[in-house]
Each structure stands twice: as C-alpha cells, then as structure tokens.
N, C-alpha and C positions, 0 to 999 in steps of 0.2 A: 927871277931867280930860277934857276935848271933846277927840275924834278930831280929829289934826290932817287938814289935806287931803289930802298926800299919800300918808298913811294909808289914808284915805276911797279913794283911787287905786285902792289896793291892795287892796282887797278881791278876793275870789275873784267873787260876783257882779259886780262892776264888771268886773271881767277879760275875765270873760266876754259882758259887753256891750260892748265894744269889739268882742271880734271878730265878734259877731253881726252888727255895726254896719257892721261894712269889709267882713263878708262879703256881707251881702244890696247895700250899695254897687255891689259887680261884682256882684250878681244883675238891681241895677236897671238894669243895662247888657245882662246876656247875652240877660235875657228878649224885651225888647221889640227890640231892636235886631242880636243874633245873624244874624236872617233878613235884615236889610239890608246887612247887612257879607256876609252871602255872594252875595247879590244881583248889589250894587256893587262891590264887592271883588273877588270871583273869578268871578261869572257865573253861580252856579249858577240853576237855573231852581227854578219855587217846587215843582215835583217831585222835585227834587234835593235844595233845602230837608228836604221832609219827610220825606226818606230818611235824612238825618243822624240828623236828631232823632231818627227813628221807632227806627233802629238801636241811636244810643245807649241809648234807652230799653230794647228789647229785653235791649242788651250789661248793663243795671243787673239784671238777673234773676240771674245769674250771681255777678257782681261784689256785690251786696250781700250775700248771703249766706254769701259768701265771707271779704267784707271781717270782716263782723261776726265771723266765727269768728278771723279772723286777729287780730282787736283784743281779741277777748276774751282771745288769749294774750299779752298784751305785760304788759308792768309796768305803764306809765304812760298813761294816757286821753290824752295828746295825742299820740300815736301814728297815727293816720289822719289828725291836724290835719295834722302833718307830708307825709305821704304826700298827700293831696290838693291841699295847695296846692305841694308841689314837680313835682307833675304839670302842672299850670295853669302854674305858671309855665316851666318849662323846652317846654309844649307852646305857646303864647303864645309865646317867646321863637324858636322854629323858623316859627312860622309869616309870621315878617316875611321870611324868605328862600327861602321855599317857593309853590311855584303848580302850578296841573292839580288837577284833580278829586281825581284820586286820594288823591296827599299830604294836602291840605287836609283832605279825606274822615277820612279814616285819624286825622288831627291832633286836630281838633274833636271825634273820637266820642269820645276819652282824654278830653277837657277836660271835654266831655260828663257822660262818668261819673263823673268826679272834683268838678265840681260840685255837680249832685246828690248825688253819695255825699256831702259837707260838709255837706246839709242836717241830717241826723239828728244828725250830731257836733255841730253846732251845737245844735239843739234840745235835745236829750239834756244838753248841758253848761248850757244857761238854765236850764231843770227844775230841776237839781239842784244847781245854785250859788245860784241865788236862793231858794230853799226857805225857808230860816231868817234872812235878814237884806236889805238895802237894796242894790240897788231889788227890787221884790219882781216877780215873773214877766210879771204884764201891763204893767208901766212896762216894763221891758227888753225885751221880745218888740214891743212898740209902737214904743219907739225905732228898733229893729234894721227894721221894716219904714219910719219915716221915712226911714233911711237909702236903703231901696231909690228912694224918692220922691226923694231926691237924687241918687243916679245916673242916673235917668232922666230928671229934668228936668235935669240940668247936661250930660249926654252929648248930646240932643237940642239944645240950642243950640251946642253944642261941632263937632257934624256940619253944623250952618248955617255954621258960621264956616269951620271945616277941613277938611270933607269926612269921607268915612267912616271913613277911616283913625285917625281919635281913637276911634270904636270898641276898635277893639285897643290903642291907647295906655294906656287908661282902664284895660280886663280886665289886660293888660302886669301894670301896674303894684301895681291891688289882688291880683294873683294874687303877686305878690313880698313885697308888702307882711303877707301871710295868712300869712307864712312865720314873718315877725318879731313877730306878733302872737301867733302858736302858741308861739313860746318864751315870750312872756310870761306867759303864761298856769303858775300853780302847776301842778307836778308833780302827778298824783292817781294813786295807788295803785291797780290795778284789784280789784278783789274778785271772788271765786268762786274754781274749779278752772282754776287757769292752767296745770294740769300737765297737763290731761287730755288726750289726742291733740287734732288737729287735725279728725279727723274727726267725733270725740263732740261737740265742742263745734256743728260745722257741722250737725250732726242735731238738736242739742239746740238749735237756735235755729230749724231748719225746723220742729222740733213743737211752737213752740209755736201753727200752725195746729191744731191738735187742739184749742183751748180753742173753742167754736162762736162765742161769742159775741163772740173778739176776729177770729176769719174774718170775720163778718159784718158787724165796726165795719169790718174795713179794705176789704173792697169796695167797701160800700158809700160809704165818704169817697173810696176811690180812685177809683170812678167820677164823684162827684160835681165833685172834684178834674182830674180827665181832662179835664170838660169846657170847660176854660180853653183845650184844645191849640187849636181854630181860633184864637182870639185873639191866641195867641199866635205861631202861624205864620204867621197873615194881616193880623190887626188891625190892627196899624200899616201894614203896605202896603195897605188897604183904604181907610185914612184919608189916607193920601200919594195911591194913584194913582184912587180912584174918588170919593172927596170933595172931593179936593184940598187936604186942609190941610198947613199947613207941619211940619217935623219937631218944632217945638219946640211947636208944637200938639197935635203926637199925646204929647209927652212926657210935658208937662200934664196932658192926658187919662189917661195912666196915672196921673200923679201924684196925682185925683182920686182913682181906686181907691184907693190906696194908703191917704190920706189918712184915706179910712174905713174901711178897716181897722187902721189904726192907734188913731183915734179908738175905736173898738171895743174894743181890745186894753189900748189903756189908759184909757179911763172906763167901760169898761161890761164889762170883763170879770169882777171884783168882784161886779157888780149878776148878770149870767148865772149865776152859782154856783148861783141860785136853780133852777136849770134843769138840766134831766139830760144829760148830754152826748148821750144819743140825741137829745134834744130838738133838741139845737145843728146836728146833722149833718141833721135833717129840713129844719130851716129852711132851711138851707144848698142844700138839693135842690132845693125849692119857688123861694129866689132865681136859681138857674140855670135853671130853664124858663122864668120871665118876662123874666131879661136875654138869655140867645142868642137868644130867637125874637124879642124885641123890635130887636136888635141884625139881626137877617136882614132888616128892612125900608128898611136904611140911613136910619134917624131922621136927622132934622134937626140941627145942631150943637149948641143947646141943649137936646136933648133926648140927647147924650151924656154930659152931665155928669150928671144923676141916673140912668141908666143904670150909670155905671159907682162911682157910692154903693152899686151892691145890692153891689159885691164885698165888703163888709163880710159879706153873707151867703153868696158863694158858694164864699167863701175860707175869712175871719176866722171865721164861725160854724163849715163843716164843721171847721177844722182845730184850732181850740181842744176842740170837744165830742173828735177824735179824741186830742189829747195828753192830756185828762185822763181820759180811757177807759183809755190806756193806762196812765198812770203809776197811775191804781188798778188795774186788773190786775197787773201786772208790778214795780210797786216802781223806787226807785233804780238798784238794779242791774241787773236784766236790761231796763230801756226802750231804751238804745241798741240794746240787739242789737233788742230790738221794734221800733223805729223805722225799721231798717233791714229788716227781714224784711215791714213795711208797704209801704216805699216799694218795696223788690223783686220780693215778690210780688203786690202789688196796685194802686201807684202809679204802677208803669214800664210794668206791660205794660197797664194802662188808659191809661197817655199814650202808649204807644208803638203801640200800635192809633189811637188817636184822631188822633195826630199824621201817622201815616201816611196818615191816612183826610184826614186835612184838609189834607195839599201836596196829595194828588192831587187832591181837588175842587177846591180854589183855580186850581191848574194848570185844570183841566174850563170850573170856571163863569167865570172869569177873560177866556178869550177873546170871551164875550160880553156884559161888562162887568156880567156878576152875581156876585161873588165874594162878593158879604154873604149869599145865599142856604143858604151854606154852614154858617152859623150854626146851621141847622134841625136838621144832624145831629149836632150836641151837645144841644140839645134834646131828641134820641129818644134821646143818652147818657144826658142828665139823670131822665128818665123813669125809667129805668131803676134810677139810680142811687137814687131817690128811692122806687122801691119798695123798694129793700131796705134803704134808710133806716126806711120803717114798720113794715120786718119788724122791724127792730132795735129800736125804738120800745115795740114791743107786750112786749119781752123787759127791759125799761128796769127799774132798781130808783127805789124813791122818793127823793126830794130828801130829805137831813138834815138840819135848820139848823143853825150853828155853836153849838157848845155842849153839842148835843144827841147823846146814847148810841145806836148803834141798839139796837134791841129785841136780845137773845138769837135 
C-alpha cells in the first residue's frame, strides 16, 4: 500500500529536515544581519561588534565540550535541542527590554553560544536520520541551507520596509518556534555509557584529538571555515556603506552564496563521492584565497555575483569533505560529540581569533574608507589553512566505488 502523506510527514528524516530548515531560517538572519542590528540598534561600534562575536566564539571552547559530555549523559538526543533553543529564545525575548552595552553584551554572547552550539545537533541528527531512507542527506542538508537563502532575502526587504528592529522580530520568533520543532522531533535513545561520571565522558570526548588524522581534518576545515569571519562582520556593511547597495541587495548577494551551495549539496554532492573528503577540503582552501583577495579590490557589482558562487567551494566543499571524514572516523554514535569537539576546539577559536581580528581592522581601515582591504587578512587565513589542507591530502585513503570491497 503507498505511504500515505501524512505518513511521508512523519518520517524521522523528514523531522529532521524541518528543523534543519527553521533553524538555518534564523541563521539566514543571525549571520549576515546580527552586526546591523548592533550597529543600528544599540550603537555598538564595528569594534564592539567583533568583541561579541570574537568572545562568544572564545566562550564555544568551553561550552562545547562541556555541552557534548553533558548530552552524552541524557536519555534522549533532543536534549540540547531543547536547551539551545530555550536559551535563544528567552535571551531574544530580554532583549526587547533591555539597552547599554553591557546587558546587551552579556545577552547576545548566551544566544551566541547557543546558536552555534545547535549547529552540530543539527547536523549530527541529518547524518543520522537520513542514512537509510527519504530525503537522503544532500536533498535535506540543501534544503536546510535554501532555507538560510530565505531568511536572508525575506529579512533584508523586511529591514527596507520596517527598520532593523524585524531583525529581532524574525530571530524572536524562529528561536520559539525551535522549541516546538524540537518536541517534534521522535524521542531517540542515546547510546554508549550514560552512567559513566561526567568527567570520563568530558575526557573521552577531548581525546578524541589523539586520532592525528581527525586533528588535522578539523584545523584545517576550521581555518578554512574561519575565513568567512570578515565577511561576515563586515560584508554586508561594506556593501551598505562603501558601495552603496540597498539592503535587500546585499541580501541577494548572500542569497547567491547560498544558492550555490545548495546547488552543490543537492546535485553534486552524489557526483563528489568520487572524491576524498581531503580532496573536498583542499578545494575549499584554494576557493577562499581567490574570493577574499578578489573580494579586497571592491569588485564591481557584477562581479559580486560570481564571486560569491565560489562559496560553494569555500563552504559547501570544506564542510561536506569535513562531515564525511568524520562520520567514517567516528560512526553514528560518537559524530555528535565529534562535531562538537570540531566546532570547539577548532571552529570557534579559528573564528573567534579571525572575528576578533576582523571588528578591529574594519573599525582601522573603515575610517579611511578602505574596509574591503581587510579581506587580505583572510586570505593569509586561507593560506594557511590550505596548507594543512595538503598536509591532509598527502595522508588521504583511496576513493572506493560503490559496490566495491576494500582490499584486506
């Protein structure tokens, strides 16, 4: 008998693409528009900016290896869903009555952390609900970034029409909404040693730096990954006050990225299989030296739009080769706490050095109306990032085709 629809609803992978969906939603919003709502909003200055950022990032060193041992002792895998979006939302919900540096400060580095820390939950539950049935991992991980393409092109004509404050409307709301998405989501058992202290577990999740080869995936994606922070702290104010485009321009602009990353994730991630995840993360390096430094010359309008196509490589390529590095190292059950021991120990403090490094240039080159110069110094990220991309590379095992055994 044909699966009825609401059936089809119901699937564990459909589940889970919903909340992928609503969550990158408010990521299409946090990322590119965050630094305008503090701007506008409350005043901060673009040093102030990268002081949030930089911190939160910092404060994710801590918090995710924490989080990860704390999740590994619960019963039910949606346990951090919970925690994270009741954070966002009840810190979202303070901040419509709140103002001064301070508060605000304080506000945003919670939401901060709790966002980011969602990213892994989220991944980690695509991975592993999609595996064995419909939609299969690059449809759903493609979607989930369309979505971001919709927050940020509906937020950016949203701030034309009503000012910045639909910013926080928008976050408000997907952060409430994360709540009721998380209970939707089937109960999942956790697996492993739930009984063992809290601290075995929190060691047992720091070593698994001891494996060389997954040290060297996550630096090197995490620097390559880092080198998104100027864009992210600056880019769209670079495109509002040194270009002059409208907001719902720079929105687009993003949305182009998006776009091809998505495009990427869901037609060609199939076709990539052919290719070694080291392979995925080199490319990924190689398209971050040619977009920052091209991006530092403040290119012409239509020369932003192919421009921000390579994010397919500097994103979609590193971060695809890093989740399927990890999930054959680590399996099912230990990728979450992986994911998060990536983003903590090599994600946060490469963005939270880089993020920090790029308020204060912005703030520096800003006053002499060179803020796109700024770009350079992700590029000497990139470089960097991209050698220990090769190193990785050189250590790569061979492609297997489907079907095929490996050797003994």
């Amino acid at each position: 008998m044909p699966e009825s629809f609401l059936s089809a609803l119901a699937r564990p992978g459909v589940r889970a693409t919903w909340l992928a969906c609503l969550f990158f939603a408010g990521f299409g919003c946090l990322i590119p528009f965050l630094p305008v709502w503090l701007e506008k909003a409350h005043g901060f200055s673009g040093s102030q900016i990268g002081m949030v950022l930089a911190i939160g990032g910092f404060s994710r060193i801590i918090a995710g290896p924490l989080t990860a041992a704390w999740a590994d002792g619960r019963r039910d895998r949606r346990a951090p869903m919970f925690l994270f979006a009741g954070i966002m939302t009840l810190g979202f919900g303070l901040l419509w009555f709140v103002n001064g540096f301070v508060a605000v400060f304080v506000i945003v580095l919670l939401m901060d952390v709790a966002f980011w820390g969602f990213v892994p939950v989220v991944e980690s539950a695509l991975l592993r609900l999609t595996k064995y049935g419909w939609p299969r991992y690059g449809l759903a991980r493609g979607l989930a970034s369309a979505a971001f393409v919709v927050g940020s092109s509906a937020v950016g004509m949203l701030i034309d029409r009503f000012g910045e404050w639909a910013i926080w409307g928008w976050l408000f709301g997907i952060s409430a909404s994360l709540i009721v998405a998380s209970a939707w989501m089937k109960p999942e058992p956790v697996a492993g040693d739930r009984e063992a202290p809290f601290l075995q577990r929190f060691q047992s999740g720091i070593g698994m730096l001891k494996d060389r080869k997954f040290a060297l995936m996550i630096f090197s994606a995490g620097l390559i990954q880092a080198t998104h922070s100027y864009f992210y702290v600056a880019g769209t104010l670079i495109w509002n006050n040194d270009q002059q485009l409208s907001s719902t321009l720079a929105g687009n602009l993003w949305s182009v990225g998006v776009v091809a990353e998505v495009g990427f994730l869901i037609f060609l991630a199939r076709w990539t299989e052919r290719f070694t995840p080291e392979t995925l993360i080199l490319i990924g390096g190689l398209s971050a030296i040619v977009r920052w430094t091209a991006l530092s010359m403040l290119p012409p309008v239509w020369a932003l739009f192919p421009l921000q196509l390579l994010h397919a490589g500097t994103f979609a390529a590193t971060f695809l080769g890093g989740v399927r590095m990890t999930q054959a190292l680590h399996g099912d059950e230990r990728t979450p706490t992986a994911q998060m021991i990536y983003m903590a120990l090599a994600s946060a403090p490469a963005q939270a050095l880089t993020t920090l490094l790029s308020g204060e240039l912005y703030e520096y080159l800003n006053i002499t109306g060179r803020g796109a110069l700024g770009y350079l110094s992700m590029t000497a990220v990139a470089v960097l990032g991209t050698g220990l991309a090769w190193l990785l590379w050189l250590r790569r095992d061979a492609v297997v085709p489907a079907g095929v055994a490996k050797a003994a």
